[in-house]
Backbone as XML, in Angstrom:
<?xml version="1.0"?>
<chain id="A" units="angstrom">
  <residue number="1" name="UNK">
    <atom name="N" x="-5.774" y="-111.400" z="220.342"/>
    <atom name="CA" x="-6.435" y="-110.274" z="220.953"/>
    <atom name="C" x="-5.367" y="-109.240" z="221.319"/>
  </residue>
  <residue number="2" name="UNK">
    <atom name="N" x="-5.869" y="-107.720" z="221.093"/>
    <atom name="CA" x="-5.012" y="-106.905" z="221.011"/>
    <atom name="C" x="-4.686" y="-106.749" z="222.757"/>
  </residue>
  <residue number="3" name="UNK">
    <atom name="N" x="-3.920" y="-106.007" z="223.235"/>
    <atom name="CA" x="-4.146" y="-105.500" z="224.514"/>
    <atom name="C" x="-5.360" y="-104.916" z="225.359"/>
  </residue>
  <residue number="4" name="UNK">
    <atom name="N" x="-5.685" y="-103.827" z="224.010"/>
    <atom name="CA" x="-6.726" y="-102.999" z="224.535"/>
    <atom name="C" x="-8.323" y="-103.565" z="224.413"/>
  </residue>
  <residue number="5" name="UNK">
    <atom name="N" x="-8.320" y="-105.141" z="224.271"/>
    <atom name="CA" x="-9.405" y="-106.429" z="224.286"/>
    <atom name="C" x="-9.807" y="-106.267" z="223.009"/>
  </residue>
  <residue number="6" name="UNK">
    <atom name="N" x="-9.179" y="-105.783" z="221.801"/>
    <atom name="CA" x="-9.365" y="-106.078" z="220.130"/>
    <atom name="C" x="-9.343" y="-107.475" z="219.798"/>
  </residue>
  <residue number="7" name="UNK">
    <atom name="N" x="-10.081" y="-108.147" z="219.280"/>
    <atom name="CA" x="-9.441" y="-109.070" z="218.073"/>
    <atom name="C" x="-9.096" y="-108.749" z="217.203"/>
  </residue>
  <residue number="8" name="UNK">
    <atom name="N" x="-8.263" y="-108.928" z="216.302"/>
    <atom name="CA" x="-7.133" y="-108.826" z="215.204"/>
    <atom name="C" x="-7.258" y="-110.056" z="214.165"/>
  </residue>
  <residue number="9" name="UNK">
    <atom name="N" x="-7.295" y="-110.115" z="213.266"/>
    <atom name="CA" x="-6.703" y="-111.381" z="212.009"/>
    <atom name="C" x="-4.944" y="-111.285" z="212.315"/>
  </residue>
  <residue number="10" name="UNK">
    <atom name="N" x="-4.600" y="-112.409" z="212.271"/>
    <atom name="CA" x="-2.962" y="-112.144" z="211.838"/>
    <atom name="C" x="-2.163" y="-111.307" z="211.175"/>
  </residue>
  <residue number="11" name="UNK">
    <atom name="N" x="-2.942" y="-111.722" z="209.614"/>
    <atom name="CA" x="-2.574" y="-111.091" z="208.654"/>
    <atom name="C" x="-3.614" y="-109.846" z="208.692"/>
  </residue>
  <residue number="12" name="UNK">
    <atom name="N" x="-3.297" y="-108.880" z="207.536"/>
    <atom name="CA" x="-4.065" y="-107.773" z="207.630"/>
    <atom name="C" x="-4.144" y="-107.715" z="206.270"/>
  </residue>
  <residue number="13" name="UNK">
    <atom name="N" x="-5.185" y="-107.323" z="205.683"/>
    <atom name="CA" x="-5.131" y="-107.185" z="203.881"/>
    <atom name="C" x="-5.602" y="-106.347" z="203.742"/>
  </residue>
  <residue number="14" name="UNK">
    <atom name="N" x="-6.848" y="-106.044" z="202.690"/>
    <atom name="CA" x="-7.943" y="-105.511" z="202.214"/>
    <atom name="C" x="-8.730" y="-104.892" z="203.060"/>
  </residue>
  <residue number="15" name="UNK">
    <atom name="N" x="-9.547" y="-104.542" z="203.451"/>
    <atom name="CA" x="-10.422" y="-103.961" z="204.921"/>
    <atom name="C" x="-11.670" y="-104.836" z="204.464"/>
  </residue>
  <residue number="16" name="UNK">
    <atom name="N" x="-12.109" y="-105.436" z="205.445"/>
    <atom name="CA" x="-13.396" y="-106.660" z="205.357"/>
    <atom name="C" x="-12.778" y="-107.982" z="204.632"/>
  </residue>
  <residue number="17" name="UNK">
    <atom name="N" x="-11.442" y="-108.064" z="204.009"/>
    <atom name="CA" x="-11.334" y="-109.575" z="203.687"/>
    <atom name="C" x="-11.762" y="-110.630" z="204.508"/>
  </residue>
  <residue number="18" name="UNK">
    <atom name="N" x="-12.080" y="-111.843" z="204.350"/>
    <atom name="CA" x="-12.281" y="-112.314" z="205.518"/>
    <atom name="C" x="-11.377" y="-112.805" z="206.033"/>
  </residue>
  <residue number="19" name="UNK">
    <atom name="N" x="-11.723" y="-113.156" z="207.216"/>
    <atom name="CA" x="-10.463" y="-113.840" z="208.529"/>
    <atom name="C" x="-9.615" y="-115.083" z="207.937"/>
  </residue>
  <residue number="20" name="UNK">
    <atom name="N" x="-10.047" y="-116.277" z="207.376"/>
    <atom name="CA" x="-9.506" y="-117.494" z="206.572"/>
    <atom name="C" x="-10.202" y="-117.302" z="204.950"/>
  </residue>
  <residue number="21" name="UNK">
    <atom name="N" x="-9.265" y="-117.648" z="203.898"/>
    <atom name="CA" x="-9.720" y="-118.209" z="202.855"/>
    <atom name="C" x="-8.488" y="-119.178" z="202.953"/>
  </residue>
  <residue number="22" name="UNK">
    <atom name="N" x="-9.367" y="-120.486" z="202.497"/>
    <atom name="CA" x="-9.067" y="-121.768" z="202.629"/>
    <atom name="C" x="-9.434" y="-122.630" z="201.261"/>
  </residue>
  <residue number="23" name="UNK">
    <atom name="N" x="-8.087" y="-123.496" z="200.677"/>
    <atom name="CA" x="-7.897" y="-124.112" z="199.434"/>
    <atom name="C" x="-7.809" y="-125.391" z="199.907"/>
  </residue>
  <residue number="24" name="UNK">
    <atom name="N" x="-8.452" y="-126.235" z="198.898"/>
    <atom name="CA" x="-8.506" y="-127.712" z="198.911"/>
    <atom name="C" x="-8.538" y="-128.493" z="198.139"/>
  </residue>
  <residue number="25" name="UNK">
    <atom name="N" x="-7.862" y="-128.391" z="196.923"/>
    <atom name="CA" x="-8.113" y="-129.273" z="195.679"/>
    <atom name="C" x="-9.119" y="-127.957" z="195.008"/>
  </residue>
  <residue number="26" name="UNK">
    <atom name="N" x="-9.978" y="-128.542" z="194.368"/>
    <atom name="CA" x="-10.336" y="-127.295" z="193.864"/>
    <atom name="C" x="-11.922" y="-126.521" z="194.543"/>
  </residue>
  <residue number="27" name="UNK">
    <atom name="N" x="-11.743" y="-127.071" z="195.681"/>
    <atom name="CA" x="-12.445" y="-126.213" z="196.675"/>
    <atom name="C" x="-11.964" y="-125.387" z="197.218"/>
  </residue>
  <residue number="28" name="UNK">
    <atom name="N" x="-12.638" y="-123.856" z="197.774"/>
    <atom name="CA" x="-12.254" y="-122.289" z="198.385"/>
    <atom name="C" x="-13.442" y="-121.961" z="198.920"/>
  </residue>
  <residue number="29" name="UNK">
    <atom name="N" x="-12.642" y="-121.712" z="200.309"/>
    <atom name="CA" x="-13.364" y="-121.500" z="201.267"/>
    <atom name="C" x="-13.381" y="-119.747" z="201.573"/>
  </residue>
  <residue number="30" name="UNK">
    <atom name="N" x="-14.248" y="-118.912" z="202.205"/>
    <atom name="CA" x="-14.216" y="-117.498" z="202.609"/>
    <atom name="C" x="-15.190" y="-117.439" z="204.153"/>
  </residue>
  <residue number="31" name="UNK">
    <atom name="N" x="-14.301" y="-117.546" z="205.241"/>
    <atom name="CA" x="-14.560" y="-118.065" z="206.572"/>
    <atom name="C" x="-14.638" y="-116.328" z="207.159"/>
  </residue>
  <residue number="32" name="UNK">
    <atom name="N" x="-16.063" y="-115.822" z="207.545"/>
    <atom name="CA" x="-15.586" y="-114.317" z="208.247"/>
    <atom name="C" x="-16.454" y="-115.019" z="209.988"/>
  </residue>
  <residue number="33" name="UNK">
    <atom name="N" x="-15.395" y="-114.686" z="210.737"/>
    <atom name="CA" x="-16.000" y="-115.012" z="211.965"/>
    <atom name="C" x="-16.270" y="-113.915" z="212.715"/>
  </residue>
  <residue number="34" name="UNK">
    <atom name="N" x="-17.341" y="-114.360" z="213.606"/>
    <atom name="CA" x="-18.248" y="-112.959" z="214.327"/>
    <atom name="C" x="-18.406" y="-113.701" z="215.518"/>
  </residue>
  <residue number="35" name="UNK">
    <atom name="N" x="-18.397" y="-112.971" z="216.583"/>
    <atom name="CA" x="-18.904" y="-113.525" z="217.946"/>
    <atom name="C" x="-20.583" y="-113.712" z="217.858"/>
  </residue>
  <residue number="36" name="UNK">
    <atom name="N" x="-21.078" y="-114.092" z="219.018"/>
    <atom name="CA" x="-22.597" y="-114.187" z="218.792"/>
    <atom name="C" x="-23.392" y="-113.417" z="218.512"/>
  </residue>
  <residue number="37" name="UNK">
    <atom name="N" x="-22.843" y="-112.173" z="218.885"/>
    <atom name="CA" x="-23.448" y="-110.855" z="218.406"/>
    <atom name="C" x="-22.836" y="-109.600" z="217.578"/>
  </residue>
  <residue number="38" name="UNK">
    <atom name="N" x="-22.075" y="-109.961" z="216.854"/>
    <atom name="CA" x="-21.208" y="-109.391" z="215.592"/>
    <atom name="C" x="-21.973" y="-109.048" z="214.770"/>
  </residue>
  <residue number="39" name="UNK">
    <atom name="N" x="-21.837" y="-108.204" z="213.446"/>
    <atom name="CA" x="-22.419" y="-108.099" z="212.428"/>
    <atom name="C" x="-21.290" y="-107.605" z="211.817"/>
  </residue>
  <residue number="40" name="UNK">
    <atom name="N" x="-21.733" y="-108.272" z="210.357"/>
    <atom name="CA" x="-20.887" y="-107.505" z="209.351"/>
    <atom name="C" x="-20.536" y="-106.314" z="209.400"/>
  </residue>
  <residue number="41" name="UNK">
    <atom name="N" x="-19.408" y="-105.723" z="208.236"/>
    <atom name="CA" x="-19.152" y="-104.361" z="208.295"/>
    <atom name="C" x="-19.795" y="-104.132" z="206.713"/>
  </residue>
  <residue number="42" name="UNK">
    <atom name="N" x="-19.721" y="-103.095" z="206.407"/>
    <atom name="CA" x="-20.227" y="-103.317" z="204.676"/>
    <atom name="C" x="-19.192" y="-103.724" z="203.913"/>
  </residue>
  <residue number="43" name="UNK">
    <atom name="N" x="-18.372" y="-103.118" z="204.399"/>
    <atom name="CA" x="-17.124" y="-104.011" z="203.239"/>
    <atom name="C" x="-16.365" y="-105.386" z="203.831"/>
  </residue>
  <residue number="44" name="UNK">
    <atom name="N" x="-16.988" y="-106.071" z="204.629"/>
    <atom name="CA" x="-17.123" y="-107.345" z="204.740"/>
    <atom name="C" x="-18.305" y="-108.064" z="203.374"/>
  </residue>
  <residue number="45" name="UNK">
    <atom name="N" x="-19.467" y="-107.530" z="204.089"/>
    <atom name="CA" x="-20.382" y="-107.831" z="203.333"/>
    <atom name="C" x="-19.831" y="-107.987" z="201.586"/>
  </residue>
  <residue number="46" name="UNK">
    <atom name="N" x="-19.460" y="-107.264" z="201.177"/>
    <atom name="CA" x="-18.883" y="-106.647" z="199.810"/>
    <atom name="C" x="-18.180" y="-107.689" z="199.289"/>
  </residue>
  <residue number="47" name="UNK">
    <atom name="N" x="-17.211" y="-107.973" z="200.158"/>
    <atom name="CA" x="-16.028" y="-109.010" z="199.761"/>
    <atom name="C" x="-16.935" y="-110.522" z="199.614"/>
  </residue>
  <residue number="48" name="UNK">
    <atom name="N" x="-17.384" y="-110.505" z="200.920"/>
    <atom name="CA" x="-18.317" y="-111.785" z="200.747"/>
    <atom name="C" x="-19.195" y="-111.960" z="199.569"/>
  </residue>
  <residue number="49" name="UNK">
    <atom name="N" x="-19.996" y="-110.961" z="198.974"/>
    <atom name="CA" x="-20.695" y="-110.846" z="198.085"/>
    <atom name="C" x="-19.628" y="-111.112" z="196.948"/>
  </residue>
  <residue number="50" name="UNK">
    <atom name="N" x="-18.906" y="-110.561" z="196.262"/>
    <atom name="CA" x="-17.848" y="-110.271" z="195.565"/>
    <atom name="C" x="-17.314" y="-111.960" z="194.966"/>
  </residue>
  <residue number="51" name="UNK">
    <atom name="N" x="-16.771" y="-112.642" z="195.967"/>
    <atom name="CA" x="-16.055" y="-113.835" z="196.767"/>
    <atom name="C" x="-17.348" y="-114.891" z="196.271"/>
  </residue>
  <residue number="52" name="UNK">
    <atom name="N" x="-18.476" y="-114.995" z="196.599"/>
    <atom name="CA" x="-19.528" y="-115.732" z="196.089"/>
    <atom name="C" x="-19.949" y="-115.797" z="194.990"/>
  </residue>
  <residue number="53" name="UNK">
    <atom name="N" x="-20.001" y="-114.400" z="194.077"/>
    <atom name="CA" x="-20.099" y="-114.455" z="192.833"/>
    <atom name="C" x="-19.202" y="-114.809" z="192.159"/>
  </residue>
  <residue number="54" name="UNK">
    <atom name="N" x="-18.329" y="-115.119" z="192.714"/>
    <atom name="CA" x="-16.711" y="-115.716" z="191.503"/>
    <atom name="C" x="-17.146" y="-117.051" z="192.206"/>
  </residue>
  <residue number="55" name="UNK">
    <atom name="N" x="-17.900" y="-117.498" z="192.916"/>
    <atom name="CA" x="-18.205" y="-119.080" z="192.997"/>
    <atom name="C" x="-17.469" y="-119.470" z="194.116"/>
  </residue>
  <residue number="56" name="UNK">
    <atom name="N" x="-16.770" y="-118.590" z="194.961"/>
    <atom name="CA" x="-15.948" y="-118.870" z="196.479"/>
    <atom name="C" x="-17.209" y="-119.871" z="197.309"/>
  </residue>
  <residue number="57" name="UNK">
    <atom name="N" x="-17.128" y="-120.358" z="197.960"/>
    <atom name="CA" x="-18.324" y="-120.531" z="199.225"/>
    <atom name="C" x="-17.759" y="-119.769" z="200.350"/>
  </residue>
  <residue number="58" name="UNK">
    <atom name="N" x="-18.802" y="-118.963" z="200.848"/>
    <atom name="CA" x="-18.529" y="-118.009" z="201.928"/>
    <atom name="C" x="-19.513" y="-117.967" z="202.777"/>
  </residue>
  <residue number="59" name="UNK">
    <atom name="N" x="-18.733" y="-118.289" z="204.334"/>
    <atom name="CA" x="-19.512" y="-118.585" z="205.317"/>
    <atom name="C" x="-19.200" y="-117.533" z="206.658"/>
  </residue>
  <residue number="60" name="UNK">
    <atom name="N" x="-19.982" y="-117.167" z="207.348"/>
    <atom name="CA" x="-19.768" y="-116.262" z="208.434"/>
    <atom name="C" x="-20.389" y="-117.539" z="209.947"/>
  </residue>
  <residue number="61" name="UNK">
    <atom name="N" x="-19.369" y="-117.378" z="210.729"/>
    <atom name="CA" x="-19.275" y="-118.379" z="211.865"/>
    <atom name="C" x="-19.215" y="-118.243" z="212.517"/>
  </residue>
  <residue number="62" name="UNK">
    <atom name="N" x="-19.964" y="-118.273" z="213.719"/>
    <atom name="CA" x="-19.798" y="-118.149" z="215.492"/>
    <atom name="C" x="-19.341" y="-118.523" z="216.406"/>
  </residue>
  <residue number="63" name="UNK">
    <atom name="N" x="-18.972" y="-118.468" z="217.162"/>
    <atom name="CA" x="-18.806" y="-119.650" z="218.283"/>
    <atom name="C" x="-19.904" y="-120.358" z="218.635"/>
  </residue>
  <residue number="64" name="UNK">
    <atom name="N" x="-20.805" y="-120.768" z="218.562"/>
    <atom name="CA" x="-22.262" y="-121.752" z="218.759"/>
    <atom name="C" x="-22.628" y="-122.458" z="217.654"/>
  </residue>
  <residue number="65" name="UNK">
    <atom name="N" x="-21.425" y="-121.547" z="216.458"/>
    <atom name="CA" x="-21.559" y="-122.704" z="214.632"/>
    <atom name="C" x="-20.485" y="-123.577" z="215.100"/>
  </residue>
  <residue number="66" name="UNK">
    <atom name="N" x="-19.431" y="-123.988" z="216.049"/>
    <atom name="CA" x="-18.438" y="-124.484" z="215.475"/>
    <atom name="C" x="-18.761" y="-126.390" z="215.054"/>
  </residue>
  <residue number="67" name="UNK">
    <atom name="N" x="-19.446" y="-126.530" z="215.930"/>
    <atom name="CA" x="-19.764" y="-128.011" z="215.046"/>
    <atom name="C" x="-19.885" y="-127.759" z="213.267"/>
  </residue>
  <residue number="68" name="UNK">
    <atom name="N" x="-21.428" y="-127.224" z="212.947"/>
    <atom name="CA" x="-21.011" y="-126.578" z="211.680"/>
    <atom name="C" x="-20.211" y="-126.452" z="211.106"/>
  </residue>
  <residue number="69" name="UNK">
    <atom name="N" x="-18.747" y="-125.904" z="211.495"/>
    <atom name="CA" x="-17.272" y="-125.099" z="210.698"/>
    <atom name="C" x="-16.698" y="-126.547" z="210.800"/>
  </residue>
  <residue number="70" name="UNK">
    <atom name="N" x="-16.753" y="-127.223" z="211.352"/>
    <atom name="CA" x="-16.265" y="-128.718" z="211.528"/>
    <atom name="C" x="-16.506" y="-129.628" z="210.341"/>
  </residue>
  <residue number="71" name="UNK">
    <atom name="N" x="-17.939" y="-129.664" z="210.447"/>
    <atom name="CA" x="-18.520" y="-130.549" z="208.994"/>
    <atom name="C" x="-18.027" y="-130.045" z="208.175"/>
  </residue>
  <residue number="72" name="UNK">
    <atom name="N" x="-18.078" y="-128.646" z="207.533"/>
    <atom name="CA" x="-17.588" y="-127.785" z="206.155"/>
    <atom name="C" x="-16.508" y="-128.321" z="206.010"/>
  </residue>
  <residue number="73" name="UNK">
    <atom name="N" x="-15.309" y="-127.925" z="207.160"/>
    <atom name="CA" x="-14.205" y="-128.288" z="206.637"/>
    <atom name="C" x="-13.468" y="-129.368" z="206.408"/>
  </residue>
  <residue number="74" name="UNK">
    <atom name="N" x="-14.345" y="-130.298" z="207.200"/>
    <atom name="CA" x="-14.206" y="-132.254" z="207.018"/>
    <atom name="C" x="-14.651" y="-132.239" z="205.392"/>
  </residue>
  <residue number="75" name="UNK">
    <atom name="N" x="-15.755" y="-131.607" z="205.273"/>
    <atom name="CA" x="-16.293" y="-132.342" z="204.270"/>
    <atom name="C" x="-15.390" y="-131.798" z="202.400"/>
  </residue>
  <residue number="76" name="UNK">
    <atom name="N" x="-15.530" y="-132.898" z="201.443"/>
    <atom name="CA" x="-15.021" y="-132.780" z="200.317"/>
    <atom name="C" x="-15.670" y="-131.756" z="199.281"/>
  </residue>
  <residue number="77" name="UNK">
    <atom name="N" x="-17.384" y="-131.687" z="199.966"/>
    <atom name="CA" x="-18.078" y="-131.639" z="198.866"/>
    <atom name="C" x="-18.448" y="-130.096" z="198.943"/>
  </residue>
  <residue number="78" name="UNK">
    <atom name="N" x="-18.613" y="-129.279" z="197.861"/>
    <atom name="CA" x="-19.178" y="-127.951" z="197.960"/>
    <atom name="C" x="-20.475" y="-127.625" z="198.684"/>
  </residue>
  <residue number="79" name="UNK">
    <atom name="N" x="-20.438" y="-127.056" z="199.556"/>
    <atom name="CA" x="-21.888" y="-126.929" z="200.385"/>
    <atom name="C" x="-22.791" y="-125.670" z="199.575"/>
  </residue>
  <residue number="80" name="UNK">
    <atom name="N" x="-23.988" y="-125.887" z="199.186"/>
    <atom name="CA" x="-24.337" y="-124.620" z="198.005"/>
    <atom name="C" x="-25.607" y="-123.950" z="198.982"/>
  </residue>
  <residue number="81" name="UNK">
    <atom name="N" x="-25.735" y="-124.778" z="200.540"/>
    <atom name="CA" x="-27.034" y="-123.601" z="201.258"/>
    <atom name="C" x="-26.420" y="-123.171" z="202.459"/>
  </residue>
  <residue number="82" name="UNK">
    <atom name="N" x="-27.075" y="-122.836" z="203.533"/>
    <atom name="CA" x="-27.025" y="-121.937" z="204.294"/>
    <atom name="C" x="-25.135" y="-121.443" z="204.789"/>
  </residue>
  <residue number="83" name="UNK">
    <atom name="N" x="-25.358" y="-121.132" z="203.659"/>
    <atom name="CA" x="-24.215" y="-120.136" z="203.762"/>
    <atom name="C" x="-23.557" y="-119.247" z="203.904"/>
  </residue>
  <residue number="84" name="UNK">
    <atom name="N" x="-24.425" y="-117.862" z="204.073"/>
    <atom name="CA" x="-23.648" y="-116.896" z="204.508"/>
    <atom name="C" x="-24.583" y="-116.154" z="205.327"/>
  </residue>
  <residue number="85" name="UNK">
    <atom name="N" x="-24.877" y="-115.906" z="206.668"/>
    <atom name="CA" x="-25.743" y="-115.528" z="207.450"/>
    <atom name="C" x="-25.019" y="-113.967" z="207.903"/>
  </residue>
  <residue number="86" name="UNK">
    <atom name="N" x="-25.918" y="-112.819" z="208.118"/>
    <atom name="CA" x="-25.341" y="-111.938" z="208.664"/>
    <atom name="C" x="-25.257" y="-111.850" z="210.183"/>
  </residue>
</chain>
């Protein structure tokens, strides 16, 4: 968090990349996190869209998903539903 009460990503890339993309063997993850009342930006949206059609799994996560973000990332297997919520 910035000073002026921003959150920030670490890194900085693209504008809307998401916050984590995450590799696992030949699983890829596209993690955009939002507080409970966040919404996408459009070029979030974009990337996510973008990121899914090349076959990424892309998930947007809350703080009230984190059990959720838990299973995903325990788990081996490609998750193919509720996956990307705005």
């Amino acid at each position: 968090m910035k000073q002026n009460g921003r959150w920030v990503t670490a890194l900085s890339g693209d504008k809307g990349f998401p916050d984590y993309f995450c590799v696992r063997g030949p699983r890829a993850l596209a993690i955009e996190l939002k507080s409970d009342t966040g919404r996408l930006t459009p070029e979030q949206s974009a990337w996510l869209g973008a990121l899914e059609a090349a076959g990424i799994e892309t998930w947007v996560m809350r703080p009230r998903d984190m059990d959720r973000l838990l299973e995903v990332l325990r788990s081996d297997s490609h998750w193919s539903s509720e996956r990307r919520q705005a």
